[in-house]
N, C-alpha and C positions, 0 to 999 in steps of 0.2 A: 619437175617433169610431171605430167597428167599421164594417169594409166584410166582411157574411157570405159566407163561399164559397159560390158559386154551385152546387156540389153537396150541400150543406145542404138541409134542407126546414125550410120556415117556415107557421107561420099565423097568421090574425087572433089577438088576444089576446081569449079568452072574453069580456072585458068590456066587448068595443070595439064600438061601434056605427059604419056608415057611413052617412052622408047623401048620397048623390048631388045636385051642386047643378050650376047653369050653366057655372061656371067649372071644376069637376072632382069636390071634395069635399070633409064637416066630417068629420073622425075625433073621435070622443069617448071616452074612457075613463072608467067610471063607478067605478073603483074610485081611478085617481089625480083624477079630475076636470080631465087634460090636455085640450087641444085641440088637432087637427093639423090642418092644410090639403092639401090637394093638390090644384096646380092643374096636374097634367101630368094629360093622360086615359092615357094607356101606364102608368103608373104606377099608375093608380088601378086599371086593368083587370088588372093583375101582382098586385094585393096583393087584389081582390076575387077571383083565379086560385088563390090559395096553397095552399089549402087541397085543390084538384082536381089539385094536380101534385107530380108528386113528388120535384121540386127547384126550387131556386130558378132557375136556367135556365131549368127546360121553362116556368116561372112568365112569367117574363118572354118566350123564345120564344112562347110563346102570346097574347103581351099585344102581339107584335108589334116590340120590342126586338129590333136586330139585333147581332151580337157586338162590336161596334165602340162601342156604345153601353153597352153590358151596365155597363161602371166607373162609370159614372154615377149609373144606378137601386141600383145596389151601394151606394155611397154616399147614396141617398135611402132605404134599406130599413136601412142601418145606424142614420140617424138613428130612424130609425119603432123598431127595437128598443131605442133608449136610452130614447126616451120609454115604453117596454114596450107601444106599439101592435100590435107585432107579436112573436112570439115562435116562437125552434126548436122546430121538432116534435119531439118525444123518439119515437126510434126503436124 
């Protein structure tokens, strides 16, 4: 598994839909036809942020991730890039 550096900038993957549900939310990718869950709301609010910041830090400082926490979502956003739900912004 990849844990992205937190100075990295990432965003949704063009072909990923979110569905905000009760529990947190459906990630869909329509090109692999994966499906992801998320059921942390911090997490879901980091990855719906990604795109409006401009690193993965401020991503998650903004989602409300405190740095103590930070290894965590690290490794929940690594998994989101293997399944290609998410992907590095090319600079």
């Amino acid at each position: 598994m990849t844990t992205p550096p937190l100075d990295s900038a990432w965003d949704l993957h063009p072909q990923v839909s979110v569905r905000p549900e009760p529990f947190g939310a459906l990630l869909y990718h329509f090109g692999t036809r994966k499906l992801s869950f998320l059921k942390d709301r911090a997490l879901l609010a980091a990855v719906e942020g990604l795109a409006g910041s401009a690193t993965l830090r401020d991503a998650f400082s903004r989602a409300g991730i405190g740095d103590a926490d930070m290894p965590r979502y690290q490794l929940a956003l690594g998994t989101l890039a293997v399944s290609q739900m998410v992907i590095e912004r090319q600079q």
